[in-house]
TORLORO-444542 format. One record per residue (C-alpha): residue in one letter; x, y, z; residue number from 1. Coordinates in steps of 0.02 Angstrom, whole numbers, plus 50000, padded with zeros to 5 digits. Each point is the difference from the previous one (the first is absolute). Layout:
N
<pt res="a" X="X" Y="Y" Z="Z" n="NUM"/>
...
END
This chain:
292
<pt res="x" X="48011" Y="49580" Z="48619" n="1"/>
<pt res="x" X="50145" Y="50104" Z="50060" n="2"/>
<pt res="x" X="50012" Y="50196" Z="49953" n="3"/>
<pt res="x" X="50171" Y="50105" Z="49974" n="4"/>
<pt res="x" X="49997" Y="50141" Z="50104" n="5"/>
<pt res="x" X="50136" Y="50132" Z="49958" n="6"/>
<pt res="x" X="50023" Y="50124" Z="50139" n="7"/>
<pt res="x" X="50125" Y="50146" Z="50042" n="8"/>
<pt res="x" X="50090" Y="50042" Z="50164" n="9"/>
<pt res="x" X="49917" Y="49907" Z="50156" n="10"/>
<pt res="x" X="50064" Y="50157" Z="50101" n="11"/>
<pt res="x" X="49917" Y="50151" Z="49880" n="12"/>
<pt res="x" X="49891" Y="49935" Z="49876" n="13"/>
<pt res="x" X="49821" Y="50033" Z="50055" n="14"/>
<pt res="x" X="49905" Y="49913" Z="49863" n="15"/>
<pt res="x" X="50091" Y="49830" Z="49998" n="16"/>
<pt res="x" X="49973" Y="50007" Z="50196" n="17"/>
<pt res="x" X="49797" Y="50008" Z="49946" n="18"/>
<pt res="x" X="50036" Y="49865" Z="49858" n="19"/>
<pt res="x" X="50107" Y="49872" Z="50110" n="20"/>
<pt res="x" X="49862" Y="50020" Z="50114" n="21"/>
<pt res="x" X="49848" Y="49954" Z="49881" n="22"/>
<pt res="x" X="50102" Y="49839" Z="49961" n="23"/>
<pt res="x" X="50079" Y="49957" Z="50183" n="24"/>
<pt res="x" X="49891" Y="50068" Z="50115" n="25"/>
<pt res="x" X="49861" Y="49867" Z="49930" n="26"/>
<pt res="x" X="50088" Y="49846" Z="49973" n="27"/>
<pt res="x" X="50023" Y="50012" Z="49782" n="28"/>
<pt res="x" X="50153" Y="49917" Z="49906" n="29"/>
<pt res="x" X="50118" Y="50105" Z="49957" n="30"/>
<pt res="x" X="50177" Y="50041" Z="49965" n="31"/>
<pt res="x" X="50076" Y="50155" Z="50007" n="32"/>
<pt res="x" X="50143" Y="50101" Z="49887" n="33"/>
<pt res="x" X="50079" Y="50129" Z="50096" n="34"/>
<pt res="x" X="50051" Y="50169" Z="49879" n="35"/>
<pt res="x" X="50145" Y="50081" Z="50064" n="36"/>
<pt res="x" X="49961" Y="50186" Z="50054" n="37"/>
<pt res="x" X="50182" Y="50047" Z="50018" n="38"/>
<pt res="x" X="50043" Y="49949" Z="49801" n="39"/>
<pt res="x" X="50049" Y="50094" Z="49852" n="40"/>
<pt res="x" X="49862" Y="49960" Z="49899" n="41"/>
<pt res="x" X="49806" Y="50066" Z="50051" n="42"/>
<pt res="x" X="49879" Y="49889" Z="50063" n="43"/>
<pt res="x" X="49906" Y="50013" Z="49819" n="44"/>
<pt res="x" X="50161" Y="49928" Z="49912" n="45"/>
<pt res="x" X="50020" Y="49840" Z="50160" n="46"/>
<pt res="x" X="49826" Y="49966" Z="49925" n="47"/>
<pt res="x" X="50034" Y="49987" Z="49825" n="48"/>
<pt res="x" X="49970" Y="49821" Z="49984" n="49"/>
<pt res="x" X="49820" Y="50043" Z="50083" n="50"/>
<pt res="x" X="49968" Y="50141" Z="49876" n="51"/>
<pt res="x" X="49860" Y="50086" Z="49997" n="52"/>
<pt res="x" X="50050" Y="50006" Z="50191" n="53"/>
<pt res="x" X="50079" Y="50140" Z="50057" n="54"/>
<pt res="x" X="49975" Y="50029" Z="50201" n="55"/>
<pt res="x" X="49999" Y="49877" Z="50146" n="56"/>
<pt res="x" X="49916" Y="49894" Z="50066" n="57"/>
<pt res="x" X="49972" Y="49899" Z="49833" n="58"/>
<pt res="x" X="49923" Y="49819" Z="50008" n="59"/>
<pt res="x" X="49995" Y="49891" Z="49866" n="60"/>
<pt res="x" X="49884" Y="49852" Z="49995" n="61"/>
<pt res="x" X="50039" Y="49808" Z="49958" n="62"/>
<pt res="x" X="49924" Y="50042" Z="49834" n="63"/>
<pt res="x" X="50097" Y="50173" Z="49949" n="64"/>
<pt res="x" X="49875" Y="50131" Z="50056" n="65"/>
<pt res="x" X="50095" Y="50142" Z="50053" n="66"/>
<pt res="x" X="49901" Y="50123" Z="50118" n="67"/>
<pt res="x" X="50116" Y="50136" Z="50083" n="68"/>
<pt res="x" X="49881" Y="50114" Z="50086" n="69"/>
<pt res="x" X="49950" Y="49934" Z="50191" n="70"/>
<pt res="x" X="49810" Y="50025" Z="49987" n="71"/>
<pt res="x" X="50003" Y="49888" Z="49847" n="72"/>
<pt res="x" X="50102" Y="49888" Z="50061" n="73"/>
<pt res="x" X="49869" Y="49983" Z="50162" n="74"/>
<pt res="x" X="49848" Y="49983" Z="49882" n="75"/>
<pt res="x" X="50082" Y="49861" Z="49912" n="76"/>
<pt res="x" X="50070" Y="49907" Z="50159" n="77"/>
<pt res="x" X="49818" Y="50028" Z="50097" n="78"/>
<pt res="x" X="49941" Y="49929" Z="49797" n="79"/>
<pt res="x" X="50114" Y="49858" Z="49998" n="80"/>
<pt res="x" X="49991" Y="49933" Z="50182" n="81"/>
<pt res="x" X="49821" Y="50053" Z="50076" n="82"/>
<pt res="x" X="50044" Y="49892" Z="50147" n="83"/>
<pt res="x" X="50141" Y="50121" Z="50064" n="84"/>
<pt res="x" X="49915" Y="50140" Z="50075" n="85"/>
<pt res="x" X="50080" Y="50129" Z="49886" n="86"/>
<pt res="x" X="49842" Y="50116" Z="50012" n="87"/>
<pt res="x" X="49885" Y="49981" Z="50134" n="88"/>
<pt res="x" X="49844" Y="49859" Z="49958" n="89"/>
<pt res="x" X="49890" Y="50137" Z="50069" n="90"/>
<pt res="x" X="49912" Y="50111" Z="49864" n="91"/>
<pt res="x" X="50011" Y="50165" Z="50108" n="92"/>
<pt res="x" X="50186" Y="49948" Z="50082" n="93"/>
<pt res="x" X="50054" Y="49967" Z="49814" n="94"/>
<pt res="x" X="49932" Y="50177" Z="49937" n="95"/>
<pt res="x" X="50061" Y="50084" Z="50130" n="96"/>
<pt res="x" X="50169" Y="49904" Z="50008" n="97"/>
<pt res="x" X="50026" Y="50016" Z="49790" n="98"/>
<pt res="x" X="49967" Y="50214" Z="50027" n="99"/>
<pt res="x" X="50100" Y="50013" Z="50122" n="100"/>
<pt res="x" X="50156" Y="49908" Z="49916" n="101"/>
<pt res="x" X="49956" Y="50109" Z="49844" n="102"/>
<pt res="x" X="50006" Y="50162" Z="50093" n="103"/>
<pt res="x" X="50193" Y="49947" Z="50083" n="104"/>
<pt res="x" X="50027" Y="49932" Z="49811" n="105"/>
<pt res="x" X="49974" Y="50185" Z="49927" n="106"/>
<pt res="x" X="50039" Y="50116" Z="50142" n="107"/>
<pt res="x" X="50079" Y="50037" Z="50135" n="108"/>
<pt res="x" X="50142" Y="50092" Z="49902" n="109"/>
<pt res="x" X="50061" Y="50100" Z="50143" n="110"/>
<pt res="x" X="50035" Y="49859" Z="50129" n="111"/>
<pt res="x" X="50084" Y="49890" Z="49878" n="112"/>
<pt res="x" X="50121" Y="50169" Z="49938" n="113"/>
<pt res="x" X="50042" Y="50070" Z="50135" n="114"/>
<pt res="x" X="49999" Y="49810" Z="50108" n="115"/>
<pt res="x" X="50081" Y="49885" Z="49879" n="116"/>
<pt res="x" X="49979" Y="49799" Z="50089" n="117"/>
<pt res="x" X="50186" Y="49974" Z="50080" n="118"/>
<pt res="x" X="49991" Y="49820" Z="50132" n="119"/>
<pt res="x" X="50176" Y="50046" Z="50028" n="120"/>
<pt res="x" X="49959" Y="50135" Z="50106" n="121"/>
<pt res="x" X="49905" Y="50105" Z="50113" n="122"/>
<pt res="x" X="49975" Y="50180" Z="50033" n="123"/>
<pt res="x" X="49958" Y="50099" Z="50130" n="124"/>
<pt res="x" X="49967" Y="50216" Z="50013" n="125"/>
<pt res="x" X="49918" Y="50009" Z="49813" n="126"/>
<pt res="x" X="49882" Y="50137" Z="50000" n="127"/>
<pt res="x" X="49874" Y="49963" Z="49871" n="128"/>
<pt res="x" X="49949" Y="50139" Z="49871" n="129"/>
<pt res="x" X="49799" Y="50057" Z="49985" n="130"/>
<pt res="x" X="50007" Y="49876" Z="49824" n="131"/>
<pt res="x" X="50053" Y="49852" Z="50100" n="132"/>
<pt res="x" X="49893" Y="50039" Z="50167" n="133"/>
<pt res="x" X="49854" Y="49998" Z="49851" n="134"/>
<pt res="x" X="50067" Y="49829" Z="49944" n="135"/>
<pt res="x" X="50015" Y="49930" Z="50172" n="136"/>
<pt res="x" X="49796" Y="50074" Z="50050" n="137"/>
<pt res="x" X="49940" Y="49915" Z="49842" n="138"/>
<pt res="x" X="50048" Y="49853" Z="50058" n="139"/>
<pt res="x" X="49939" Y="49996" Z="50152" n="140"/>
<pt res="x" X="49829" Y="50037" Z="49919" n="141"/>
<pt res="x" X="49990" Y="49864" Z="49884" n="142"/>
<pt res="x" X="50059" Y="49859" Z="50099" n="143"/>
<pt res="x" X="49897" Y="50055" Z="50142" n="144"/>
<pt res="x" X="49865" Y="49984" Z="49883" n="145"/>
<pt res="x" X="50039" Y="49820" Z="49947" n="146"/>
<pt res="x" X="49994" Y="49959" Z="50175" n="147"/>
<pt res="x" X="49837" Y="50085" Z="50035" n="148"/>
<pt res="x" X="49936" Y="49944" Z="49830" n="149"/>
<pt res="x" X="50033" Y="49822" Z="50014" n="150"/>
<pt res="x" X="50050" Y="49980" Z="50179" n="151"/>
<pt res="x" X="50120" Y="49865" Z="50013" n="152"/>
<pt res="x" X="50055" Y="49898" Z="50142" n="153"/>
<pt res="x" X="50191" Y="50004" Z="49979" n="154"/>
<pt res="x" X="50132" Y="50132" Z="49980" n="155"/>
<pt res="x" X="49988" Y="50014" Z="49806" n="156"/>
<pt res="x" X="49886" Y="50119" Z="49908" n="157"/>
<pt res="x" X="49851" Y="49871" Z="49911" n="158"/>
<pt res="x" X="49998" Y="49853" Z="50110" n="159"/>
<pt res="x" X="50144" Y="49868" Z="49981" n="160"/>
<pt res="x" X="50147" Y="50069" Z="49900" n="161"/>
<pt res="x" X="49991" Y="50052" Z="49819" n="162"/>
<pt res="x" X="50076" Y="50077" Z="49870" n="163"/>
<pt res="x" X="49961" Y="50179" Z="50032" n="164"/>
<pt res="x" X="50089" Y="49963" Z="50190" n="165"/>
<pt res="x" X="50132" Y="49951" Z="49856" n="166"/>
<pt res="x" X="49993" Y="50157" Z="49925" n="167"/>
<pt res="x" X="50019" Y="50104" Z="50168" n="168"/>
<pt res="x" X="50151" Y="49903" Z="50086" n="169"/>
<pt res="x" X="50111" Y="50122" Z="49916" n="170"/>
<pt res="x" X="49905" Y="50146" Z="50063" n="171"/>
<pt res="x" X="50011" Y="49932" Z="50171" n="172"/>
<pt res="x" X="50204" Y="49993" Z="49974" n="173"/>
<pt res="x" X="50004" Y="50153" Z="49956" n="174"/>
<pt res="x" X="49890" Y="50053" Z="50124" n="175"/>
<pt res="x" X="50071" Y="49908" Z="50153" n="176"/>
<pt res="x" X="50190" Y="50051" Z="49924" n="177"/>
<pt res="x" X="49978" Y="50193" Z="49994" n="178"/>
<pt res="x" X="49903" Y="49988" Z="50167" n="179"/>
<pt res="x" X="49842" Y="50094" Z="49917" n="180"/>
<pt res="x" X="49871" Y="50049" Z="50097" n="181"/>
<pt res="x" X="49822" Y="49915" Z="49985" n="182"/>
<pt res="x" X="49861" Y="49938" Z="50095" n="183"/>
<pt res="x" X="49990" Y="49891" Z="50120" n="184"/>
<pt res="x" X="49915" Y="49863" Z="49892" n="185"/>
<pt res="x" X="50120" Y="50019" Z="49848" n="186"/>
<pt res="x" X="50136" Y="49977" Z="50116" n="187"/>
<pt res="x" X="49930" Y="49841" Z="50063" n="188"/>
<pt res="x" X="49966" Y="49953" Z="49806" n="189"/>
<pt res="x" X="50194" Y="50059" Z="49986" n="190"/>
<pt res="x" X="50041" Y="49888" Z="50127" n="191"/>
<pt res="x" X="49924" Y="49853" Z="49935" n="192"/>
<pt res="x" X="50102" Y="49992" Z="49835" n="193"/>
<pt res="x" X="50145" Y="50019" Z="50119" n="194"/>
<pt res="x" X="49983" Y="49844" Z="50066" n="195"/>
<pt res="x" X="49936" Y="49919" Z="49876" n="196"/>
<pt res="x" X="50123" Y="49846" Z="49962" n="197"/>
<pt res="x" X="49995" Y="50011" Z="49789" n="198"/>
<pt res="x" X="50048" Y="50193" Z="50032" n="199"/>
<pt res="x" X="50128" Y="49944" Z="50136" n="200"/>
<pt res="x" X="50077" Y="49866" Z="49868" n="201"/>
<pt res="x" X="49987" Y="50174" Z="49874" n="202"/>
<pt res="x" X="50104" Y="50093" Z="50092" n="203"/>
<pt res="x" X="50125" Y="49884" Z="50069" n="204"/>
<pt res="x" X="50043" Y="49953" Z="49834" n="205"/>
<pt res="x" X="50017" Y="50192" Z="49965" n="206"/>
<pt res="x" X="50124" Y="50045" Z="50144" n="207"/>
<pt res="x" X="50116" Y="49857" Z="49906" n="208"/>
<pt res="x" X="50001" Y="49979" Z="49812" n="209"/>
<pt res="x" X="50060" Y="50132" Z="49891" n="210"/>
<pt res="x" X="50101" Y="50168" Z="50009" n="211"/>
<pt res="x" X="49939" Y="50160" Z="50107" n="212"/>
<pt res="x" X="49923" Y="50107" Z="49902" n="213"/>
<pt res="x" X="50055" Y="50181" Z="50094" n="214"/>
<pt res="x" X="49872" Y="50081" Z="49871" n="215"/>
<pt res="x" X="49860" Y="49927" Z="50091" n="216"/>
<pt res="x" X="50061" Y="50086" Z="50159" n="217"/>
<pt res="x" X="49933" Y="50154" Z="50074" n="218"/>
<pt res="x" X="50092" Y="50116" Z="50103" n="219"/>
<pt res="x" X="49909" Y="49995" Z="50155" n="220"/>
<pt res="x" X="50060" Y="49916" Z="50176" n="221"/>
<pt res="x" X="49990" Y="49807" Z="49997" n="222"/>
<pt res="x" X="49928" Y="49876" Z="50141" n="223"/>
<pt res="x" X="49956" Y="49818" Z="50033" n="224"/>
<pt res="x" X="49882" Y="49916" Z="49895" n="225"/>
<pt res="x" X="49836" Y="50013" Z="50087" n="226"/>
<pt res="x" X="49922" Y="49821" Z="49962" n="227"/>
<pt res="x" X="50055" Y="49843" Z="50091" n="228"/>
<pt res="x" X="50153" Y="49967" Z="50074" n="229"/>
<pt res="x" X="50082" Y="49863" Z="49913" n="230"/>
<pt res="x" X="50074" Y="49844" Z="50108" n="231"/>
<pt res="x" X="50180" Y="50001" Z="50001" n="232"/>
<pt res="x" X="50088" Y="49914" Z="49877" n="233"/>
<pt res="x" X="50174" Y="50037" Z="49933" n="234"/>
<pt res="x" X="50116" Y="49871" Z="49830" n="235"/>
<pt res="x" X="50123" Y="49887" Z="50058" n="236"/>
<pt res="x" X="50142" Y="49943" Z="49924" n="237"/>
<pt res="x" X="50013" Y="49833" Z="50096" n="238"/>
<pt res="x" X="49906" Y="49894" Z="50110" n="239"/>
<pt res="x" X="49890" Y="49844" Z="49980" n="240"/>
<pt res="x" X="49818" Y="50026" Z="49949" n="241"/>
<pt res="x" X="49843" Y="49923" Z="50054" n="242"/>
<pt res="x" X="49940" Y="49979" Z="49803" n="243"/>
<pt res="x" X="50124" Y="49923" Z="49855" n="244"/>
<pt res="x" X="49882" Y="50068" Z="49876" n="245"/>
<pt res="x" X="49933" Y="50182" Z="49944" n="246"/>
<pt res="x" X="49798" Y="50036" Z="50085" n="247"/>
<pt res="x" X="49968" Y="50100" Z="49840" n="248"/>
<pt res="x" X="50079" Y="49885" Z="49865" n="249"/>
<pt res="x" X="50049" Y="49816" Z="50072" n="250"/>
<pt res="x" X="50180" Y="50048" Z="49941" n="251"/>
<pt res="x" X="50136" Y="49945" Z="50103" n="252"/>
<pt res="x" X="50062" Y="50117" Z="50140" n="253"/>
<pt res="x" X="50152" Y="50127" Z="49947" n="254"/>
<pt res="x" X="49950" Y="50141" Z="50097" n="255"/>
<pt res="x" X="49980" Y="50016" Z="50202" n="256"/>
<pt res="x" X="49916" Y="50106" Z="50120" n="257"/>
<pt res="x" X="49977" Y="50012" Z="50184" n="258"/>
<pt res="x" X="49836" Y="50050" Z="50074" n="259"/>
<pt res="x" X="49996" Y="49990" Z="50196" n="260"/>
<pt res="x" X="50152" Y="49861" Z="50032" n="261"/>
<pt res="x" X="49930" Y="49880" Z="49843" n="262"/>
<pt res="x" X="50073" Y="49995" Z="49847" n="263"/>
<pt res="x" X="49907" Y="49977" Z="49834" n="264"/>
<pt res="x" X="50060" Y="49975" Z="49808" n="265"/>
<pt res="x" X="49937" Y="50078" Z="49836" n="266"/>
<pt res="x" X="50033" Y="49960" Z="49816" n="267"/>
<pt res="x" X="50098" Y="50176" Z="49967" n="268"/>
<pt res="x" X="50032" Y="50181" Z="50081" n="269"/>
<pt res="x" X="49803" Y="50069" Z="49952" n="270"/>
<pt res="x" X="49912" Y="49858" Z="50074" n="271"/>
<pt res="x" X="50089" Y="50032" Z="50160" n="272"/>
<pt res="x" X="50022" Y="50182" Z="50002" n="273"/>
<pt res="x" X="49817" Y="50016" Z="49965" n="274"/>
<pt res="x" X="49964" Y="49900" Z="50161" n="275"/>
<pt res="x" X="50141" Y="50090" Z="50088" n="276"/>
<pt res="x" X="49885" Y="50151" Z="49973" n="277"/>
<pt res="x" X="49839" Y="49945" Z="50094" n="278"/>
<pt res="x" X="50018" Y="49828" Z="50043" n="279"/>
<pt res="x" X="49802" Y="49998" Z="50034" n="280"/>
<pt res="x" X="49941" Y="50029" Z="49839" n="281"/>
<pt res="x" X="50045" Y="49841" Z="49893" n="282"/>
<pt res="x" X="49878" Y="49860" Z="50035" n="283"/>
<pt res="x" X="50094" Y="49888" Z="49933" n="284"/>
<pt res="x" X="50139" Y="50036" Z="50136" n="285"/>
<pt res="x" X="49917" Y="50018" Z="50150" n="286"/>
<pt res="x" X="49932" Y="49843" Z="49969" n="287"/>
<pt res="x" X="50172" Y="49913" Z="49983" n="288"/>
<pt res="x" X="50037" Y="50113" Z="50164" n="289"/>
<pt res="x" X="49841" Y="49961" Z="50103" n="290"/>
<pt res="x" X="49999" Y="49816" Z="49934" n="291"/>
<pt res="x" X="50163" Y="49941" Z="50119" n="292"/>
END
């Protein structure tokens, strides 16, 4: 069973980050169509072949369903593979973790306008209006209240990861790009998705595939990226790797890069640009890496 999951920009589109996440994040087949943000024609006409779909993410299933709205898409998945975690197995985690995800689903109108997602880059100096300050103490309310509610162990907001930590990674790029001020415990929830290795692997396939989109941008002074520092990496045109086939694919090796003296090969320019980007966040690399 293997789902089609259409998505927009990895840099700017918000809802495929949540979608990508529903299917990565907890180990489901998939394979993904990338729409092209920078093209001619809409996103509604690059779906035409998926009609009635219109927006992105859209995920089709092995036997045609075609659900393009992200809380249906995580009832089905959490339907269709019980086993994953999608909700939490918790009957007051999983109420408060399906509100919550409803509430960021509808609202939240401010942050998203005047804070659209951008992994590209990072601002600094934004001085938030009484709207988004409003926004920004909402959520400090309700996710301190899935903590209280259903205090879990870990970093995430109903126990182990689930979909409505899904549904807030964008909130915490936007909220760790514009530097917005919050509490302490939503910045350590912030934090959390910032390391998190499936949105590491997000973003570092954001910062190289597709055009820059300058109407994304927002005219305010820009600064580093405040999650992890990636290991430096850098292409190569020449040298002799360590692996003669792709990590990702089990291609052959057409495409180098050089990571602290050692030389590795990739299948084509994503797979190693991607891991260029933050060498740490591709298991299936730093396994190849850590395994010599």
């Amino acid at each position: 069973m293997t789902y089609q999951l259409i998505l927009g920009d990895f840099a700017y589109s918000s809802w495929s980050l949540r979608g990508w996440l529903l299917l990565n994040r907890f180990g489901l087949p998939y394979k993904t169509r990338l729409l092209d943000f920078n093209a001619a024609a809409s996103v509604a006409e690059q779906l035409r072949d998926v009609a009635p779909a219109r927006t992105v993410p859209t995920l089709v299933t092995p036997e045609g369903a075609i659900i393009s709205e992200s809380l249906a898409m995580a009832e089905e998945l959490a339907s269709r593979h019980p086993e994953a975690g999608v909700w939490p197995s918790n009957p007051l985690a999983r109420a408060t973790a399906r509100t919550l995800a409803a509430e960021m689903h509808a609202g939240f109108t401010t942050l998203r306008n005047d804070c659209p997602m951008n992994m590209r880059l990072a601002y600094k100096g934004v001085e938030p209006s009484q709207a988004l300050l409003d926004d920004l103490a909402r959520l400090d309310v309700i996710w301190d209240h899935a903590r209280t509610a259903t205090a879990p162990d870990g970093p995430w907001l109903c126990g182990d990861y689930s979909a409505v930590d899904a549904f807030f990674a964008p909130v915490a790029a936007r909220i760790a790009g514009y530097g917005l001020p919050v509490s302490d415990s939503a910045h350590a929830y912030v934090t959390a998705h910032l390391n998190d290795p499936a949105f590491r692997r997000w973003r570092a396939m954001g910062l190289v595939h597709g055009d820059t989109l300058d109407r994304y941008a927002r005219d305010y002074a820009t600064t580093d990226w405040p999650g992890p520092t990636p290991r430096p990496a850098k292409a190569v045109n020449s040298g002799t790797p360590e692996n003669t086939t792709c990590p990702y694919s089990g291609d052959p090796v057409t495409h180098l890069m050089e990571t602290e003296g050692r030389i590795f090969g990739f299948c084509n320019a994503f797979c190693r640009d991607k891991t260029v980007a933050d060498p740490d966040a591709w298991p299936a690399f730093t396994a190849l890496r850590d395994a010599a």
